[in-house]
C-alpha positions as CSV (number, residue, x, y, z in Angstrom):
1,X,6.1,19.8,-6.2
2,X,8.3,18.4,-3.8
3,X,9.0,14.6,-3.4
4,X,7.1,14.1,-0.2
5,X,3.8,15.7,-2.3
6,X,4.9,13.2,-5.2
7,X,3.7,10.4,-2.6
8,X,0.6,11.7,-2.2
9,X,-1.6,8.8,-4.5
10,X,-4.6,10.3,-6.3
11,X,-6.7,8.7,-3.8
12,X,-5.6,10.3,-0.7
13,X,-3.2,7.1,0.6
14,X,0.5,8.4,1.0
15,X,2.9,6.3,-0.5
16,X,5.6,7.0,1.8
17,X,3.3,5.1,4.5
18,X,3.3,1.6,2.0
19,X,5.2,-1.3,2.9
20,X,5.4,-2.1,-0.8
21,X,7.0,1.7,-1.3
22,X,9.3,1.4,1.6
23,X,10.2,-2.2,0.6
24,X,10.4,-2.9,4.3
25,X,7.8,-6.0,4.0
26,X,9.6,-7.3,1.2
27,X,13.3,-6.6,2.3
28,X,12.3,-8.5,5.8
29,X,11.0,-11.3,4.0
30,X,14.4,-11.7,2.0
31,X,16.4,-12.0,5.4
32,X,13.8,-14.5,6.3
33,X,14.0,-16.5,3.4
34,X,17.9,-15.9,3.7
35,X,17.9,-17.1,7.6
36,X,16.0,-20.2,6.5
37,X,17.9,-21.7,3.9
38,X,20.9,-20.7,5.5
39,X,20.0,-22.8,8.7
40,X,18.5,-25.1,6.0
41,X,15.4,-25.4,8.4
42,X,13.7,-27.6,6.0
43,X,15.4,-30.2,7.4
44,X,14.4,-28.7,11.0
45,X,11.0,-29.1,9.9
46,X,11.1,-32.4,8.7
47,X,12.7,-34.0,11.7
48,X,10.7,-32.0,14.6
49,X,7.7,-30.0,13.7
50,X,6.5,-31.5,10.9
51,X,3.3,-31.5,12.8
52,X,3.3,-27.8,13.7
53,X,4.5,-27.0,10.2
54,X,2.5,-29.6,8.0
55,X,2.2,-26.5,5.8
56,X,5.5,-25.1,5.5
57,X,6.0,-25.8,2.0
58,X,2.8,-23.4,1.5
59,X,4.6,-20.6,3.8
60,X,8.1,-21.0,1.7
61,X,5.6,-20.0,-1.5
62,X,4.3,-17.1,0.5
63,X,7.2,-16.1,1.5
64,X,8.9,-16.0,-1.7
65,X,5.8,-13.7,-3.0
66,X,6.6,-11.0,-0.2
67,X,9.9,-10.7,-1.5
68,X,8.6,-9.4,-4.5
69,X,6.3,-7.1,-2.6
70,X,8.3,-3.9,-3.7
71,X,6.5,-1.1,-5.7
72,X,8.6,0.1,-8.7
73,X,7.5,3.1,-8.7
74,X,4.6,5.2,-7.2
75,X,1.5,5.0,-8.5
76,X,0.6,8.4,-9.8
77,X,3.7,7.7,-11.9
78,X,2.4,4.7,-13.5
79,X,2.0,4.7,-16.9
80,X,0.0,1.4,-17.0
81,X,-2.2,1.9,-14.1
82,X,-5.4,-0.3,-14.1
83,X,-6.8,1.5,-10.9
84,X,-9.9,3.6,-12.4
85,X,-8.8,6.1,-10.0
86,X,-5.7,6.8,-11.7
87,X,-7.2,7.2,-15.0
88,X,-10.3,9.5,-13.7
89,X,-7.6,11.9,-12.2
90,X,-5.8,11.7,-14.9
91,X,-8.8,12.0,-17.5
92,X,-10.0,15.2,-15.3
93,X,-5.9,16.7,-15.0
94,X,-6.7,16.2,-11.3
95,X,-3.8,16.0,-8.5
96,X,-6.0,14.1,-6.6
97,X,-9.7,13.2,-5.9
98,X,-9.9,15.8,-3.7
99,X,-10.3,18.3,-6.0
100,X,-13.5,16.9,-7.2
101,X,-16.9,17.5,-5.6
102,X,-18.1,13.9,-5.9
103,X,-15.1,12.7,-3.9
104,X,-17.0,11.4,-0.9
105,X,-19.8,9.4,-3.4
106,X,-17.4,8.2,-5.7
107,X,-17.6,4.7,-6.2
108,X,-14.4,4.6,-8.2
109,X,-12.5,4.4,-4.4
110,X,-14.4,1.7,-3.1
111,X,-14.1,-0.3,-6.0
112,X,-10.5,0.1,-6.8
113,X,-9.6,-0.1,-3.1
114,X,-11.8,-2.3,-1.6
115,X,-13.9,-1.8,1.9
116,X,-10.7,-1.7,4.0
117,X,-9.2,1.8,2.4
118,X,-12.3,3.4,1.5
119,X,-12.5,5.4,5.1
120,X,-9.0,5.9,5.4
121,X,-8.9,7.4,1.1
122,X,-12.1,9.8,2.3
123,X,-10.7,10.9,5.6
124,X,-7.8,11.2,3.8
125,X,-8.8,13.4,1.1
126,X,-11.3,15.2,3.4
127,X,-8.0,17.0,4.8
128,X,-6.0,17.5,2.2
129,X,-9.1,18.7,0.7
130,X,-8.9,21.0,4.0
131,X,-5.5,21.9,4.9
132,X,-3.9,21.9,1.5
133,X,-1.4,18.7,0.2
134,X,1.7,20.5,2.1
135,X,0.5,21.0,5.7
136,X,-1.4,17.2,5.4
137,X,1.7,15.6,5.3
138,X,3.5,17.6,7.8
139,X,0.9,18.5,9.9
140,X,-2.2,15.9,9.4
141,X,-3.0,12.5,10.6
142,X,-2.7,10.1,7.5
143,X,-4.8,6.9,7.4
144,X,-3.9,3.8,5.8
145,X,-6.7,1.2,6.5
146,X,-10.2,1.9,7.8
147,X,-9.5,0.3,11.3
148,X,-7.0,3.3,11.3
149,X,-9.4,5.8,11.7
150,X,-10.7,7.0,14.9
C-alpha cells in the first residue's frame, strides 16, 4: 500500500485533504498567536476596540485550541480510536467501508461523523467502491463535507 492509499480513512474521507493532517489550521493559528503577542495587541484592544473586541479574551482561548488542531497520526493507525467506524472495519479486517454491502445504510457513518460528512463518506466510498482506492485518489473527486458535493 502506498502512503497516499494509507490516507484513505475507513470511512471514505482522505486524510491528506484534513486540516488537522496537514497541520495547516493549526500552524496558521500559531503565527497568529505569535503576531499577536508579539505586537502585544492586547494592549491594542484595550485602548481602541475594546468595543469591537469585547470578546477577545474568548478568541485568545480559541485560538490557543487551534494550535493544537494537529492530528498525530492518521486515523486508521490509531490504536485507541473511539470512532465505531474504526472498530467495525477493523472487527470485519475491512480496508474500508466500502467493502461492505451495508455501506450506504450504515448508521455507524452518520453517527460517528455527524450530518455534515455523511454525503461526502457515501459519495466517497461509492467510488472507491467503483474505481478501486488507487485511481480515486488520482483520478476521483474527493469530498470532505456534504455542501462539497454536487
Amino acid at each position: 500500500m502506498t502512503k497516499k492509499e494509507n490516507l484513505v480513512a475507513y470511512c471514505g474521507l482522505y486524510c491528506g485533504d484534513c486540516a488537522g493532517y496537514t497541520k495547516d489550521l493549526a500552524k496558521a493559528a500559531k503565527q497568529l498567536k505569535t503576531q499577536i503577542d508579539k505586537y502585544k495587541f492586547n494592549l491594542t484592544v484595550e485602548a481602541m476596540f475594546s468595543e469591537q473586541l469585547k470578546h477577545y479574551d474568548e478568541f485568545k482561548k480559541n485560538l490557543d485550541f487551534m494550535t493544537q488542531l494537529a492530528c498525530p497520526i492518521i486515523c486508521t493507525q490509531r490504536e485507541d480510536a473511539r470512532c465505531e467506524i474504526w472498530h467495525c472495519c477493523r472487527d470485519k479486517n475491512y480496508a474500508g467501508c466500502y467493502e461492505c454491502k451495508d455501506f450506504e445504510t450504515c448508521e455507524k457513518i452518520p453517527n460517528a461523523l455527524g450530518e455534515h460528512f455523511f454525503d461526502a463518506c457515501i459519495v466517497n466510498l461509492k467510488q472507491i467502491k467503483e474505481m478501486g482506492v488507487r485511481d480515486w485518489i488520482d483520478k476521483g473527486k474527493r469530498y470532505w463535507f456534504s455542501c462539497d458535493v454536487e
